[in-house]
VOLUMTI-704465 format. One record per residue (C-alpha): residue in one letter; y, x, z. Coordinates in steps of 0.1 Angstrom, whole numbers, plus 5000, padded with zeros to 4 digits. Example, Ala and Ser with C-alpha at 12.3 -4.5 7.8 and 13.67 -1.06 7.14 Angstrom:
% VOLUMTI-704465
A495551235078
S498951375071
END
This chain:
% VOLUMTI-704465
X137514120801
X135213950825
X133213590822
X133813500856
X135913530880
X135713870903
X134613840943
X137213990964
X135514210987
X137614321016
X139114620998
X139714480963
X141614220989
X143514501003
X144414650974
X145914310955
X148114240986
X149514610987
X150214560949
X151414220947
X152314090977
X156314050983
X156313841017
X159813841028
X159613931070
X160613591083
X157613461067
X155713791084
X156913661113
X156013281109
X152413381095
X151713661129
X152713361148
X149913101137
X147413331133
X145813361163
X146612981170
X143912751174
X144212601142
X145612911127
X143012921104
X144612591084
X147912861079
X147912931035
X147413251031
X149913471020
X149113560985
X149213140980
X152313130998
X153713360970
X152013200943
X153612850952
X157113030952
X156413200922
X155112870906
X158312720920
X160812940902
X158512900869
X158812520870
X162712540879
X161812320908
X165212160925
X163311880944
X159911910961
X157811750984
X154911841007
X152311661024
X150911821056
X153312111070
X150912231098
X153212581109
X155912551079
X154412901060
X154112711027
X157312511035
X159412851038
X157912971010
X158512680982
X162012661000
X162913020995
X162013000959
X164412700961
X168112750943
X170712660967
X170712300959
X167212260962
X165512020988
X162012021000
X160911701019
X158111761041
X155711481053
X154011551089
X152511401118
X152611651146
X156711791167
X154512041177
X152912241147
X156012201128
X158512271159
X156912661153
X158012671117
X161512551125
X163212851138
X161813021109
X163112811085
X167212831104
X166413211109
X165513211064
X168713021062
X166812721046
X166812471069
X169612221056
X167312241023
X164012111043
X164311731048
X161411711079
X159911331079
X157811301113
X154811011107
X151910951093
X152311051054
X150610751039
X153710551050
X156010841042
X155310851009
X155410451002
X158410461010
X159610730989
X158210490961
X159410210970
X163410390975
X163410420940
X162410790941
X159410790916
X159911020891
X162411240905
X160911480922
X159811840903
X156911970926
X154311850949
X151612030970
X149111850995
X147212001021
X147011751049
X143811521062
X141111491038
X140111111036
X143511031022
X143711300996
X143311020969
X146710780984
X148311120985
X147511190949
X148410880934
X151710860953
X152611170951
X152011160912
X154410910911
X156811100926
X156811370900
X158511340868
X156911380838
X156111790833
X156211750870
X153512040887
X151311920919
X149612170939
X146512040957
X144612260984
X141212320999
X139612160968
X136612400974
X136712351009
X134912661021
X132012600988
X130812281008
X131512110977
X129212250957
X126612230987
X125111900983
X123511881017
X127211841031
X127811471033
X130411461058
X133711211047
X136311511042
X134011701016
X132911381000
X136311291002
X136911610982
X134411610957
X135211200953
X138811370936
X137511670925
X135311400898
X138611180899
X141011440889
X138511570861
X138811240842
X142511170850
X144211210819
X147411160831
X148011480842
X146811860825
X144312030849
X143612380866
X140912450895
X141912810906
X139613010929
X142913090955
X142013070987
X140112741002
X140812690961
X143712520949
X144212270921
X147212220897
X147811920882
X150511890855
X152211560851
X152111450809
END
């Protein structure tokens, strides 16, 4: 029993990865591959990359969609989790980042269920909506530029069906948040949903200290 939640100090870390984590070794791969990257450091971390598939299963997830692919780590992971006639559609702007994740995802055998859309994601996702494919889809994670993080959430949202989970990342965003001296526009950006998503009643609502902390919002 504890009031709040318990600081992970490099062993406690240790020891919940060596008793929980069950990374499969293409994502091993995928992960020692970005790390040392120069933007490595926007890579999920493992444990999340789990806890997405895991959520994935729970949810019986079939179609999915993700905004801001960066590597493809969280992209092998949902689609893993994926039965075989599941599809994940993934919204990115850069061949580069996302040509690293792509051998990964043939070599997982998951490819034909990852549906790549190259572009900027604001016009990705409108035209999702406006295909007809509002409320079809069964899960939803975001982790791309900060300053759209709102158009994301709205369309995304009306992506999902109703019960429908959406996974939202870096809603901490390293505890500048919670620093009030940090004006810059992606933590106000941040904290402007953070108060949004607090007062949506549209959707059921869980801020989880995992990793750069990661929201759930569950579609009523």
């Amino acid at each position: 029993m504890s009031s709040s939640t318990l600081q992970l100090n490099e062993k406690v870390q240790d020891y919940l990865l060596g008793h929980s984590l069950r990374e499969s070794t293409v994502c091993q791969q995928l992960r020692e591959e970005t790390r040392p990257m120069k933007m490595g450091m926007m890579q999920v971390s493992p444990e999340q990359g789990q806890f997405m598939a895991f959520l994935v299963e729970l949810t019986g997830t079939r179609k999915a969609v993700e905004v801001g692919t960066f590597t493809g780590y969280s992209a092998l992971c949902v689609a893993q989790a994926l039965p075989e006639e599941g599809t994940l559609v993934c919204c990115d702007v850069s061949e580069e980042w996302t040509a690293v994740g792509k051998k990964y995802w043939e070599q997982a055998g998951v490819s034909d269920q990852i549906d790549l859309r190259i572009g900027p994601a604001v016009d990705t996702l409108k035209a999702m909506c406006d295909s007809e494919e509002e409320g079809s889809f069964d899960f939803g994670f975001i982790d791309a530029d900060k300053t759209n993080y709102q158009y994301y959430y709205e369309h995304v949202l009306a992506l999902l069906r109703t019960g429908g989970l959406l996974l939202i990342d870096n809603v901490l965003w390293g505890g500048s948040v919670a620093n009030l001296d940090k004006t810059d526009k992606d933590t106000e950006a941040i904290r402007a949903l953070n108060t949004f998503l607090h007062h949506d009643d549209r959707v059921s609502l869980s801020m989880l200290p995992v990793g750069d902390g990661l929201t759930l919002a569950l579609k009523r």
